[in-house]
Each structure stands twice: as C-alpha cells, then as structure tokens.
N, CA, C and O of each residue as an XYZ file, in Angstrom:
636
protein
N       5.392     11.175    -11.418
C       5.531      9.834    -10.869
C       4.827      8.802    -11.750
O       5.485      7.785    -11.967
N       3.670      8.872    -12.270
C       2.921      8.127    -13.342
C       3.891      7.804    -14.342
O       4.000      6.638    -14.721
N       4.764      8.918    -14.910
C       5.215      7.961    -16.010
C       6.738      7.667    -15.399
O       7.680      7.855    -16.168
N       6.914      7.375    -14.530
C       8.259      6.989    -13.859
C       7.663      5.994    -13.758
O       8.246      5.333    -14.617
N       6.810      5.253    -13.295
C       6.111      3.616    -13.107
C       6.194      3.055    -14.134
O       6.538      1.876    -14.063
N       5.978      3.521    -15.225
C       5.886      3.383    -16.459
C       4.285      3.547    -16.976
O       3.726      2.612    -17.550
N       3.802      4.464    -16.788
C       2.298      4.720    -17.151
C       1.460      4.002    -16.576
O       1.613      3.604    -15.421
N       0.021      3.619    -17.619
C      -0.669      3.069    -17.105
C      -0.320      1.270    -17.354
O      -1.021      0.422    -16.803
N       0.732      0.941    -18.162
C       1.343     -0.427    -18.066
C       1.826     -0.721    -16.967
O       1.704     -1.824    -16.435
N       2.533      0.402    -16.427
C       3.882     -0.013    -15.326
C       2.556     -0.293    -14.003
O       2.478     -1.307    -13.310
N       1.766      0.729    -13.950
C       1.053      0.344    -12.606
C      -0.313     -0.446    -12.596
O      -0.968     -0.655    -11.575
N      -0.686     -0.890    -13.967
C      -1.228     -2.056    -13.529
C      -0.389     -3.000    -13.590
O      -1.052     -3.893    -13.064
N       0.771     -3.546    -13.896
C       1.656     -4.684    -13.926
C       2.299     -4.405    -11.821
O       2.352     -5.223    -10.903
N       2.525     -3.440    -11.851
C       2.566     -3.055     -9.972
C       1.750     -3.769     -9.563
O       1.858     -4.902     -9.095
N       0.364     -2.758     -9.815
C      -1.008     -3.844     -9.053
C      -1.190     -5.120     -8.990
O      -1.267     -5.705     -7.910
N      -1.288     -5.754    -10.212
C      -1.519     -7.141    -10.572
C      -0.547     -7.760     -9.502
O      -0.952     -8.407     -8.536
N       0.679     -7.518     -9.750
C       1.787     -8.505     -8.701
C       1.590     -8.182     -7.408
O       1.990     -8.966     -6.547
N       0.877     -6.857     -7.006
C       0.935     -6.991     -5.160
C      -0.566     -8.127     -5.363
O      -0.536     -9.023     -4.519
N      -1.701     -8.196     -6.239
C      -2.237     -8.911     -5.624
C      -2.236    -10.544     -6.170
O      -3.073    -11.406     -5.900
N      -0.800    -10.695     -7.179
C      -0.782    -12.153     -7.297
C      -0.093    -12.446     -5.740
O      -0.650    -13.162     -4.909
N       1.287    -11.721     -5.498
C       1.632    -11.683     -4.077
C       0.782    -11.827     -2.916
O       1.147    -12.582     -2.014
N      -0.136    -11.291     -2.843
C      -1.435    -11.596     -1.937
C      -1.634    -13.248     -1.808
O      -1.457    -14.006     -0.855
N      -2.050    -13.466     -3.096
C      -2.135    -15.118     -2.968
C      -1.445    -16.116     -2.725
O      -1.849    -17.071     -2.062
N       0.022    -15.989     -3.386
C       0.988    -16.736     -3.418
C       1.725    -16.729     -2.220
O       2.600    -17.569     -2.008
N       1.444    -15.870     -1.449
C       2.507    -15.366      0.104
C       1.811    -16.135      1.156
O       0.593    -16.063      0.997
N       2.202    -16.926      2.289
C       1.926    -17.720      3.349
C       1.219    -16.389      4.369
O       0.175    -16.287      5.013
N       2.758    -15.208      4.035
C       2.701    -14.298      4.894
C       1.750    -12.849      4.855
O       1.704    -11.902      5.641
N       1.117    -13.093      3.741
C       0.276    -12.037      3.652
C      -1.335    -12.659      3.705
O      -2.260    -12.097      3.118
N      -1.503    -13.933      4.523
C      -2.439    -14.278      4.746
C      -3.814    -14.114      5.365
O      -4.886    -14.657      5.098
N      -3.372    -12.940      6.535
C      -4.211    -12.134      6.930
C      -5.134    -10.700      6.136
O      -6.183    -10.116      6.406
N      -4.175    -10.576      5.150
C      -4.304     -9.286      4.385
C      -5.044     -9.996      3.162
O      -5.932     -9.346      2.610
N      -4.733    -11.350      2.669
C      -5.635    -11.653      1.899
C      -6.892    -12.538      2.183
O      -7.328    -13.192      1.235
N      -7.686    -12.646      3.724
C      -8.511    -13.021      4.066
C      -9.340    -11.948      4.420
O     -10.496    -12.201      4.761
N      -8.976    -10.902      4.397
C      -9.938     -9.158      4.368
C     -10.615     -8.981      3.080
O     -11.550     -8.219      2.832
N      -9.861     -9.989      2.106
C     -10.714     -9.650      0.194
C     -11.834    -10.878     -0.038
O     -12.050    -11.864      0.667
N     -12.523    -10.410     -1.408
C     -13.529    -11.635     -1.288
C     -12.909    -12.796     -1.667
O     -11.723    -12.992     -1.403
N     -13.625    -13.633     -2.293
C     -13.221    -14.562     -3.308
C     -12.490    -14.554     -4.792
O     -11.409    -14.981     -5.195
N     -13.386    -13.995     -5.292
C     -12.898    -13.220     -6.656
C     -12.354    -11.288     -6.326
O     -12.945    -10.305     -5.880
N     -11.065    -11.532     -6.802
C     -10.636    -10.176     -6.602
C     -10.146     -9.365     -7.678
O      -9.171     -8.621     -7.787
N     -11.414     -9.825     -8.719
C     -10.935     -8.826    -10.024
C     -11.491     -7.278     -9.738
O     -10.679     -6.396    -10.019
N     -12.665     -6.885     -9.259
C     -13.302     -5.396     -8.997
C     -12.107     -4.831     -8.189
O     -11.585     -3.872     -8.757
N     -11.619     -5.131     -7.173
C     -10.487     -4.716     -6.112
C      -9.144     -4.519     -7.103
O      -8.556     -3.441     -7.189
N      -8.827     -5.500     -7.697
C      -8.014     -5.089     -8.706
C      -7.806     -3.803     -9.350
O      -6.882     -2.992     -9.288
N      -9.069     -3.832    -10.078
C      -9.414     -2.602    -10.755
C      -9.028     -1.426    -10.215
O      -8.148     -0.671    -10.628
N     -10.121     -1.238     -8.740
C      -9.843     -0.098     -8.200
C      -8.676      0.246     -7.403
O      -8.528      1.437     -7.130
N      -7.712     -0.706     -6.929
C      -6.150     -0.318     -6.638
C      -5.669      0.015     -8.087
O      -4.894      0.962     -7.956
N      -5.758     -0.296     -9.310
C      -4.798      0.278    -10.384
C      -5.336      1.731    -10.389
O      -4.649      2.729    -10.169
N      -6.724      1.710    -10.685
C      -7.125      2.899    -10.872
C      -7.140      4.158     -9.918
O      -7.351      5.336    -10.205
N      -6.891      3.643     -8.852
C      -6.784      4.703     -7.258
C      -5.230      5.452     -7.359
O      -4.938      6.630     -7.153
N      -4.169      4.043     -7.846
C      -2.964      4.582     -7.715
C      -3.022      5.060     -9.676
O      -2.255      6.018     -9.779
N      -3.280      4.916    -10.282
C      -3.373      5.657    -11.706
C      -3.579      7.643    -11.156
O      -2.962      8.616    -11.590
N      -4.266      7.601    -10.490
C      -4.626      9.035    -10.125
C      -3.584      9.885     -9.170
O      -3.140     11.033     -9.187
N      -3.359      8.264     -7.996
C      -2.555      8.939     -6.643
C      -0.835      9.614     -7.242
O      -0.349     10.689     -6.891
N      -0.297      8.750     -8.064
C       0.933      9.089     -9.110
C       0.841     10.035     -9.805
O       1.792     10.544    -10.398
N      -0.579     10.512     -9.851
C      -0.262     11.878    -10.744
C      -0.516     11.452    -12.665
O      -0.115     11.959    -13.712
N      -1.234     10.479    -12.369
C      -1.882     10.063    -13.874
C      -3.188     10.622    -14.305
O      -3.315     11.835    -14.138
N      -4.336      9.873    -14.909
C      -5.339      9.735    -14.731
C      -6.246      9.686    -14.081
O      -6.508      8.489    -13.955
N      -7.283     10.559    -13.290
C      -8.068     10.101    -12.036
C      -9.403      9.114    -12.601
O     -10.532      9.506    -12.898
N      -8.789      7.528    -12.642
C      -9.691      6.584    -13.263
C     -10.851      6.534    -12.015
O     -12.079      6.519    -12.103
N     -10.085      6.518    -10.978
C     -11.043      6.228     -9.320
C     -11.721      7.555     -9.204
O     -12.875      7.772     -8.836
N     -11.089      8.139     -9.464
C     -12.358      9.361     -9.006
C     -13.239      9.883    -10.019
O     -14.049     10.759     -9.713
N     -13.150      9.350    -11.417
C     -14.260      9.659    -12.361
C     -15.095      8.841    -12.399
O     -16.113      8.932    -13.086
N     -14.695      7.549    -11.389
C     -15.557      6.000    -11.611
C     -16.545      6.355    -10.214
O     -17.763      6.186    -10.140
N     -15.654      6.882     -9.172
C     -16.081      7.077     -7.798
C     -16.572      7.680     -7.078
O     -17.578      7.376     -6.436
N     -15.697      9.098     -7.013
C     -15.720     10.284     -6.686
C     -14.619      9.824     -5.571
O     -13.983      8.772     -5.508
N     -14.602     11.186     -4.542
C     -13.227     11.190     -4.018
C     -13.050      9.897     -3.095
O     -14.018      9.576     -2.405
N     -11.867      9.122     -3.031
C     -11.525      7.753     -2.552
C     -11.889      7.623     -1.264
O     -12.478      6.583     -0.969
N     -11.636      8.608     -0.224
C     -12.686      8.440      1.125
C     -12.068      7.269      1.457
O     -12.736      6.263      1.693
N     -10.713      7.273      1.511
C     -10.386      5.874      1.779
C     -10.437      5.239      3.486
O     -11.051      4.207      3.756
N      -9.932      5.790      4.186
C     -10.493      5.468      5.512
C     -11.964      5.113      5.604
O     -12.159      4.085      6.253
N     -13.279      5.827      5.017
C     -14.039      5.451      5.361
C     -14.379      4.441      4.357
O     -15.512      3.983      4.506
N     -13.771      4.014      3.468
C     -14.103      2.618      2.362
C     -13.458      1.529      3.112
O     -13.466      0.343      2.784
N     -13.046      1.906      3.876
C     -12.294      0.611      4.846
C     -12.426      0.616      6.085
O     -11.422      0.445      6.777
N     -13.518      0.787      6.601
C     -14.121      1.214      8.355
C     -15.197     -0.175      8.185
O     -15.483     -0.846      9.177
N     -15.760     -0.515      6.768
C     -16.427     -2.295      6.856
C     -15.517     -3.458      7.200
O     -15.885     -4.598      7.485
N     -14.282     -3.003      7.133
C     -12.688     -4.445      7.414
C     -11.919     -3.791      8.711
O     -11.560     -2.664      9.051
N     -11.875     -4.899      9.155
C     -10.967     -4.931     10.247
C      -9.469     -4.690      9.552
O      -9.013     -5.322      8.599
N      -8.911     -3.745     10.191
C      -7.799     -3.239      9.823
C      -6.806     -3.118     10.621
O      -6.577     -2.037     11.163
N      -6.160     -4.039     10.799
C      -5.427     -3.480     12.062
C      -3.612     -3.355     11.768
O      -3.140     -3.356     10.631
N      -2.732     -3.247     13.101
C      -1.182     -3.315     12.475
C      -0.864     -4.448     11.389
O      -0.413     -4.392     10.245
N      -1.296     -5.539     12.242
C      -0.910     -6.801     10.738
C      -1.296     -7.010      9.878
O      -0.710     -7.604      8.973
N      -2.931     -6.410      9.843
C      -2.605     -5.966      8.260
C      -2.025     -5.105      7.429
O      -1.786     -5.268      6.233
N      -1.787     -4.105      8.160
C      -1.475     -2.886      7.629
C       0.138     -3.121      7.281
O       0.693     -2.477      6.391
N       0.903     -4.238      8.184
C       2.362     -4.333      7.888
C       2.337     -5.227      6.710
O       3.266     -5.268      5.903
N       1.253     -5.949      6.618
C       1.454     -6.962      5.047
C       1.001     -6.139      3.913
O       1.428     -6.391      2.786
N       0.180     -5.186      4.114
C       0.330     -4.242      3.085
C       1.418     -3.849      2.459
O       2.024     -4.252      1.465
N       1.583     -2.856      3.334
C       3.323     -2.503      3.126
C       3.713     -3.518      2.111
O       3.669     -3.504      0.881
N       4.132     -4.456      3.027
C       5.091     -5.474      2.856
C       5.006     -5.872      1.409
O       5.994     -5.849      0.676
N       3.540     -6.320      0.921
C       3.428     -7.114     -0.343
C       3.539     -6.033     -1.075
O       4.032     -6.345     -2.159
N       3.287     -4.761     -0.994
C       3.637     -3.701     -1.732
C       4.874     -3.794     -2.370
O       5.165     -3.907     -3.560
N       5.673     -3.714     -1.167
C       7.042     -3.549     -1.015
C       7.543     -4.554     -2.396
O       7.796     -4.273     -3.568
N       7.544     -5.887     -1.593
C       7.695     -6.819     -2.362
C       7.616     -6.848     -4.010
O       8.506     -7.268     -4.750
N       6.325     -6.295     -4.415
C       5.968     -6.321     -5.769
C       6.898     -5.187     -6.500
O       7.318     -5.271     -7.654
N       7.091     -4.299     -5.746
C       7.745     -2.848     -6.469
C       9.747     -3.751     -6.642
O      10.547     -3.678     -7.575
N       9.842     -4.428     -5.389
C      11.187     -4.822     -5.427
C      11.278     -5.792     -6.841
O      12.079     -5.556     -7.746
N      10.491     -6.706     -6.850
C      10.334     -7.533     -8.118
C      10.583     -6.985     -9.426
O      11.276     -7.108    -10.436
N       9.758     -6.388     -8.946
C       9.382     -5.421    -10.562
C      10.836     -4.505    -10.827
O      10.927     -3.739    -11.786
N      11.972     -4.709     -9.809
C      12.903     -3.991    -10.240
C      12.860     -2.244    -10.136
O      13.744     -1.571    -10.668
N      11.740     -1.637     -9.399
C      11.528     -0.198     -9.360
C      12.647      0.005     -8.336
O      12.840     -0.666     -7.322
N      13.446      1.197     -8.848
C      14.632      1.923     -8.680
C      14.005      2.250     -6.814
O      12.910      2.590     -6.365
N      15.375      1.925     -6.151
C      14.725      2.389     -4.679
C      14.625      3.612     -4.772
O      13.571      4.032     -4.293
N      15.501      4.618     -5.330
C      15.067      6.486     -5.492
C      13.796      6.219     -5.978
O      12.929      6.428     -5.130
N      13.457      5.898     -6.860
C      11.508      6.078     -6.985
C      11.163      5.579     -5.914
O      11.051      6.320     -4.937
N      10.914      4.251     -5.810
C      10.288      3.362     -4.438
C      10.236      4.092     -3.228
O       9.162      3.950     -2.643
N      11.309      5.056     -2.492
C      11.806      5.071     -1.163
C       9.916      6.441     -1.146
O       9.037      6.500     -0.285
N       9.996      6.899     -1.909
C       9.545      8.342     -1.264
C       8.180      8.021     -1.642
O       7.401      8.904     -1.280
N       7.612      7.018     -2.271
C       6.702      6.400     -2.454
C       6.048      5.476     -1.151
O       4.937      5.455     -0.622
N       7.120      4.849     -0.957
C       6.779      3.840      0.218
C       6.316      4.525      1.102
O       5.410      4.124      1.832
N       7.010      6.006      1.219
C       6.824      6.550      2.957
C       5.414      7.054      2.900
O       4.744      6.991      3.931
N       4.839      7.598      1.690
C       3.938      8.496      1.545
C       2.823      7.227      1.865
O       1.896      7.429      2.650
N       3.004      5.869      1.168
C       1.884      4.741      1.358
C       1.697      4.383      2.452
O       0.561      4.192      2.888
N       3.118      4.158      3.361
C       3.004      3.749      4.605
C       2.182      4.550      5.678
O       1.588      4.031      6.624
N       2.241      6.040      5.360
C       1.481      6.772      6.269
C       0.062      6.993      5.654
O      -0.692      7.775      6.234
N      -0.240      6.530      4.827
C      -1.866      6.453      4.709
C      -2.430      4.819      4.781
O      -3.616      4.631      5.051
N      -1.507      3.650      4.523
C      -2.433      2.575      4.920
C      -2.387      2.551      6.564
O      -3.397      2.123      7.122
N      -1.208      3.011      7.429
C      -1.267      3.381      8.455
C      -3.076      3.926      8.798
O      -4.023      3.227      9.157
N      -3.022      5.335      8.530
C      -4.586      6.226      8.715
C      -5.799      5.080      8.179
O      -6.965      5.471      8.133
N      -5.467      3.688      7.790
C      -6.981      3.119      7.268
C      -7.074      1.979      8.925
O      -8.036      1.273      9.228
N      -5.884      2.125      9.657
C      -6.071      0.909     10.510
C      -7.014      1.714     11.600
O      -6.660      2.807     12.042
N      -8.307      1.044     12.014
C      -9.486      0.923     12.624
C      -9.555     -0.379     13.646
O     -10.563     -1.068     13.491
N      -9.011     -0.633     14.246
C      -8.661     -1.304     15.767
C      -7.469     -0.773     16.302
O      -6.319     -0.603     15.897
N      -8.243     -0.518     17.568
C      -7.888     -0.028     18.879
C      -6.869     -1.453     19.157
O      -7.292     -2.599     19.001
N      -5.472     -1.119     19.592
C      -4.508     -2.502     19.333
C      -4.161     -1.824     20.879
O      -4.383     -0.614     20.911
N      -3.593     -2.486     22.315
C      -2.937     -1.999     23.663
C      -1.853     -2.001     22.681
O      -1.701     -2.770     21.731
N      -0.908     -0.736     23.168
C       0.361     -0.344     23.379
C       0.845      0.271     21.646
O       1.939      0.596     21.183
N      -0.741      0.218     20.964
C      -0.515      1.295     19.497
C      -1.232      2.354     19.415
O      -2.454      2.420     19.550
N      -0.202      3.544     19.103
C      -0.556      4.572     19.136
C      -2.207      4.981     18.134
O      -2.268      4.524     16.992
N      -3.044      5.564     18.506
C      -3.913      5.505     17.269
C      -3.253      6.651     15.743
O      -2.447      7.577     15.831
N      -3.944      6.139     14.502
C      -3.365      6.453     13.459
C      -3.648      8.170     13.529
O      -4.389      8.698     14.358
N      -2.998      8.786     12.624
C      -3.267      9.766     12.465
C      -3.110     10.085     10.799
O      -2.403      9.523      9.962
N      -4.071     11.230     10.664
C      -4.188     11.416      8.784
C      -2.386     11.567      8.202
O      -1.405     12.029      8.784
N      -2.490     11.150      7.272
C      -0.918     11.157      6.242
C      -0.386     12.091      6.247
O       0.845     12.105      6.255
N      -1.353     13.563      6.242
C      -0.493     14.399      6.149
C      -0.423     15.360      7.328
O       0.097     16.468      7.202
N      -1.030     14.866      8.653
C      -0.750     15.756      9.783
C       0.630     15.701     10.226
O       1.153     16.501     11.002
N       1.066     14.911      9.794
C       2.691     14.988     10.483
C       3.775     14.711      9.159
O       3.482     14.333      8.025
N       5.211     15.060      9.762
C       5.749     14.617      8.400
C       6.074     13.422      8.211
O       6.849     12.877      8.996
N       5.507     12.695      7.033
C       5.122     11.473      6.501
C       6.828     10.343      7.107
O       6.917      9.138      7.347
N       7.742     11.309      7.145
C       9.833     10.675      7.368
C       9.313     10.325      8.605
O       9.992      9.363      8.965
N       8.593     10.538      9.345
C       9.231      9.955     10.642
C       8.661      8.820     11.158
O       8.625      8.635     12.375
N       8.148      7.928     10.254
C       7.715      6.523      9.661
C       8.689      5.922      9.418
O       8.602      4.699      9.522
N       9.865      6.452      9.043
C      10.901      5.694      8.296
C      11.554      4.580      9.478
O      11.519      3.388      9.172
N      11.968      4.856     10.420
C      12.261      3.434     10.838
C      11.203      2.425     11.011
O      11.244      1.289     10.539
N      10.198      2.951     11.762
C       8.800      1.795     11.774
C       8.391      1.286     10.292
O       7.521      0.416     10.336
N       8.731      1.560      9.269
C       8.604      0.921      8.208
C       9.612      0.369      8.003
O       9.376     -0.832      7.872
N      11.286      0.728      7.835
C      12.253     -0.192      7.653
C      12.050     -1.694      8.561
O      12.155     -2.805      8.042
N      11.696     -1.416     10.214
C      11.555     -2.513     10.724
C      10.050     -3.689     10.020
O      10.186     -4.912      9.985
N       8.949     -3.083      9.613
C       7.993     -3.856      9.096
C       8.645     -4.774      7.720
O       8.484     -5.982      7.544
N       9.426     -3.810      6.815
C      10.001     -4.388      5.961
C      11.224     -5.773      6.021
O      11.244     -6.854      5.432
N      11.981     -5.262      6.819
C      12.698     -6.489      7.577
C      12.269     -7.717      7.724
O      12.495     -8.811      7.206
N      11.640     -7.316      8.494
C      10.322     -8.475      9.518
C       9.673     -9.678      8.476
O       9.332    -10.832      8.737
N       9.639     -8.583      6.621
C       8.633     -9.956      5.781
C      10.096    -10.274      5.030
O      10.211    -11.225      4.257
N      11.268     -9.313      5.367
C      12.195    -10.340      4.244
C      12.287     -9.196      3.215
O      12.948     -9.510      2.226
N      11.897     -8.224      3.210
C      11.486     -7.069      2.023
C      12.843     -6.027      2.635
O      12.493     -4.848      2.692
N      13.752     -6.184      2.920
C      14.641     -4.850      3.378
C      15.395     -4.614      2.498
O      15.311     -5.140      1.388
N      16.532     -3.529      2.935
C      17.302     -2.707      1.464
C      16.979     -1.557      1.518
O      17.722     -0.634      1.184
N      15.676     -1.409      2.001
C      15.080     -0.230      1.567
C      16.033      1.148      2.818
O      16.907      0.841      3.629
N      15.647      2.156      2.647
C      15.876      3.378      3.259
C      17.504      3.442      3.879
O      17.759      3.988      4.953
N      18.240      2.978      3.264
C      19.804      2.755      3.871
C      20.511      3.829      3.624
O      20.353      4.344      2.517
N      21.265      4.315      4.378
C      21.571      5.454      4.110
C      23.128      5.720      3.067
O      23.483      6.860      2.767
C-alpha cells in the first residue's frame, strides 16, 4: 500500500492536503478546533503514523514507540462529529489527489473503524466504539457511505 500512495511523496502530499483541508473547510471546523495553533508537529506525526500504517517505514514508531492511539487521544474530546469530519476531510483529500477508489475504498473502511475506536464521549442513542479489529471492519460500510454523503465526499463504495 505505501508505494501505491506513491511512497513517502504520495503520503505526505495526502497528509499535507487533509490538513490544508482542515483549514480551508467551513465544515471541518470542529475537527480543526481539537488542534493547536500551529499544526506543523501534528503534521509530522499523521505522515509519519500513516508512513508505517501503509506498510512503509515505521517513522512513528521509531520516533514514538507504539501509536497507542486511543489513548493519545483520551486528552480531546472526540466525539461522532468529529470523527465524521475526519473521515470526511480524509476522504476529501484522497478524492483530490485523484487516488483510484480500488485503493481508497479498502483504505477508508480500515480508517473509518479506527478513528471510530478514538471517539471518547458517551453521545444518547451511539453505540459505544469498539477496537478496529473486533469486528469485521465492512460492516461500517453504509455508516460511512452516509457520513461521506452528508460532507459532499460520495462516489465512494458503489457497487
């Protein structure tokens, strides 16, 4: 998958645009009021987290040790709306960037069910998260087609 992104070019040019998208989006406003001010360190460590998660380089875990990502994100309120602008600006940046939906699709599902596992508020009438890989990651697929919809990001998962 690393060099299907196009290495380590293709996914920091990924990164960079979900978080110019961050800024530039009305709608990912909640998701970019969870970051600081300056968001070059955060930068870093999304290229370098997904450099490893693709099956590249483990830049995050030689910088880090293991990503512990739920508990690196138990200091932010996390909840569905953010977790759907995740997605979403994800989404968004990979669509930009022109990444083939056969790469994108099986990517998305695998992301969706772990930024899912980082949301930490108790929401009435949402199920609580469960880890990425206790269940199979597909049966996300409509609750993500509908999140995708919702920012304008669809296409995706059509059969």
């Amino acid at each position: 998958m690393y060099q299907s992104f196009g290495g380590a070019t293709g996914i920091r040019t990924l990164t960079d645009r979900f978080y110019d998208l961050m800024e530039l989006e009305p709608q990912y406003q909640a998701l970019r009021q969870m970051h600081g001010e300056d968001m070059t360190l955060i930068r870093e460590k999304l290229y370098e987290f997904f450099s490893g998660w693709l099956g590249g380089p483990q830049l995050f875990v030689e910088k880090y040790g293991h990503p512990q990502l739920r508990a690196r994100h138990m200091p932010f309120t996390v909840n569905v709306q953010v977790r759907n602008e995740w997605i979403a600006c994800f989404t968004q940046a990979m669509n930009e960037l022109e990444i083939s939906k056969d790469l994108a699709e099986p990517v998305l599902i695998r992301i969706f069910a772990m930024a899912d596992w980082m949301r930490n508020q108790n929401e009435e009438g949402v199920e609580p998260p469960m880890p990425p890989m206790a269940v199979d990651p597909t049966i996300h697929i409509p609750e993500l087609k509908n999140v995708l919809k919702q920012y304008g990001v669809d296409g995706y998962f059509e059969a």
